[in-house]
C-alpha positions in Angstrom: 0.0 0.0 0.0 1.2 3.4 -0.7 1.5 5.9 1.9 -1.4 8.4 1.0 -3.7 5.3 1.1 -2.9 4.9 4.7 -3.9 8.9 5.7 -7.1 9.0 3.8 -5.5 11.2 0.7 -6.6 10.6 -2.7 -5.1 11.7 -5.7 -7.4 13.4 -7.9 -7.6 13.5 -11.8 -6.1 16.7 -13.3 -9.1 16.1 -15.7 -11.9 16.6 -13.2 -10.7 20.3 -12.5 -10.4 21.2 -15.9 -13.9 19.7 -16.3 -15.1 21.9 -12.9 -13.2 25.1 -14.3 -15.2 24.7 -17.9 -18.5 24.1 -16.5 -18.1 27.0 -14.1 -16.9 29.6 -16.8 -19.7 28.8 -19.0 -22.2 29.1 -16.3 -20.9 32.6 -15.6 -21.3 33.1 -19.3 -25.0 32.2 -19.4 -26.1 33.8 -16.2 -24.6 37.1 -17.3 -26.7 37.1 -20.2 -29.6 36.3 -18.6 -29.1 39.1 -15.7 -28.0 41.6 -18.5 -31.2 41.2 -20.1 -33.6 41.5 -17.1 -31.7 44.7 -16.1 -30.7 46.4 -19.7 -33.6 45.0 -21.6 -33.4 48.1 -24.4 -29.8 46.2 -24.9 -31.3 43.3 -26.7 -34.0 44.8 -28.1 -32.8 45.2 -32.0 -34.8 43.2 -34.1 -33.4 43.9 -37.9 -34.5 40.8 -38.8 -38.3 42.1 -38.8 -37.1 44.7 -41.8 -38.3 42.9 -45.4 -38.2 44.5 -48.7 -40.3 46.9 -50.2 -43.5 46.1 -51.3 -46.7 47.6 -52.7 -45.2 51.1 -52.3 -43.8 50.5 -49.0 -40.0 50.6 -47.7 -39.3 48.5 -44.8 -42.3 46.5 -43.9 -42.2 45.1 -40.3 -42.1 41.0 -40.9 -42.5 40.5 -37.5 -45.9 39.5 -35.4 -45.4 42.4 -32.6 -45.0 46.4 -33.9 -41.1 47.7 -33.8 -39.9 51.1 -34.2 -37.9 51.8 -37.3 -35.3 54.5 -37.7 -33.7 55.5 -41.0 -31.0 58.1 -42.0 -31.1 59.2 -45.2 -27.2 60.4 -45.9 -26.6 63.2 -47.7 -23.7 63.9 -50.4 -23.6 67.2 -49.2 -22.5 66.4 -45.8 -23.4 65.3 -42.4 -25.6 68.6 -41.6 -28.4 67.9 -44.5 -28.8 63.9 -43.2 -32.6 63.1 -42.5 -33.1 60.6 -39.7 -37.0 59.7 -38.9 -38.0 57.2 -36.7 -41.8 55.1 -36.9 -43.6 53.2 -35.1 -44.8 50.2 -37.3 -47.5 47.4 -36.9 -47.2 44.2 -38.1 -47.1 43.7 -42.4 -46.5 47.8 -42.7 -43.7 49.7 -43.9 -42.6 53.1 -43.5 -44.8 55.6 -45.2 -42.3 58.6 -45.2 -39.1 57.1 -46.4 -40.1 57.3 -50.0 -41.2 61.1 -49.7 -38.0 62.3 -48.0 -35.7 60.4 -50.6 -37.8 61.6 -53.3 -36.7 65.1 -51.6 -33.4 64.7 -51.3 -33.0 64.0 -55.2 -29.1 63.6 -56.3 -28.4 64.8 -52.2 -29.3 61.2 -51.6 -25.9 59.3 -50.5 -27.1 56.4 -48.6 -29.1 55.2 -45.8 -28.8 53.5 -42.7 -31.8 51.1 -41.0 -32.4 49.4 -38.2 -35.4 48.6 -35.9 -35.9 47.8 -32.1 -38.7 46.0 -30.4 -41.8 48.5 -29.2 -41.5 50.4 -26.9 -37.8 50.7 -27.1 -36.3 53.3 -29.6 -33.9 53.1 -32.3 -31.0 55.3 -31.4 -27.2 55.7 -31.5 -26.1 53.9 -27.8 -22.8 53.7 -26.7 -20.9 50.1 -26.9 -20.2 48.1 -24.0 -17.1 48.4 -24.0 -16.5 52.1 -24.6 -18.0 55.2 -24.3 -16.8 57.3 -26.7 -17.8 54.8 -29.3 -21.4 54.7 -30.8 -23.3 52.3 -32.6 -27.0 51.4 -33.7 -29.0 50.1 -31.2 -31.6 50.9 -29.1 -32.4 52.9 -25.8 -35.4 52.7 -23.3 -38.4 55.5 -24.1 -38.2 59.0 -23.7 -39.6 59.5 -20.0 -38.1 55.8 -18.9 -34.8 55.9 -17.2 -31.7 56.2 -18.9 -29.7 53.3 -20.3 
């Protein structure tokens, strides 16, 4: 008999803690997600995936069974100051009713656009990143009158 089998020691397999250390990380991973969304629910809120192709006059119709709000800027050749940004509120199989007219405005001003849509209530908006604040991206924020992200 060897000597740890005589104090009550046991050797234990190198594989085990590797095993412990995984299944511990990737709990942390999924219970940060699910905390993060029950307190910064305007976080995961963007829902581009309800935006489908124009149809029957319509830009941007809302594919999705609950209403979102859309937001689209309309960029300008002429420079950052002359950009048109709207935001709707869209039900379910309807598209934006004012995109049209304000490209239609903009004539050869017209550069490019930028779209993207968040679940109701939350609005469309740029939000600082997570991981730093002096960079923006397109996201969405909680409701005018709702506290603050």
């Amino acid at each position: 008999m060897s000597n740890d089998t005589k104090t009550g020691k046991t050797k234990v397999n190198p594989l085990l803690g590797v095993l412990a250390f995984v299944a511990l990380a990737a709990a942390i991973f999924v219970f940060s997600g699910f905390l993060g969304e029950q307190t910064r629910p305007h976080r995961y809120a963007l829902v581009n995936e309800c935006i489908g192709d124009p149809a029957d006059g319509q830009f941007f119709i809302n594919t999705c069974e609950t209403d979102i709000n859309l937001r689209y800027c309309a960029r300008a050749v002429s420079g950052e100051e002359n950009d048109v940004c709207r935001t709707e509120r869209l039900a379910p199989g309807t598209g934006s009713e004012t995109y049209y007219p304000t490209r239609r405005e903009m004539g050869e001003d017209f550069a490019d656009r930028d779209v993207w849509a968040c679940e109701a209530p939350y609005m469309p908006d740029m939000v600082v990143t997570n991981h730093n604040s002096a960079l923006f991206r397109e996201g969405c924020r909680q409701p005018d009158g709702d506290e603050d992200q």
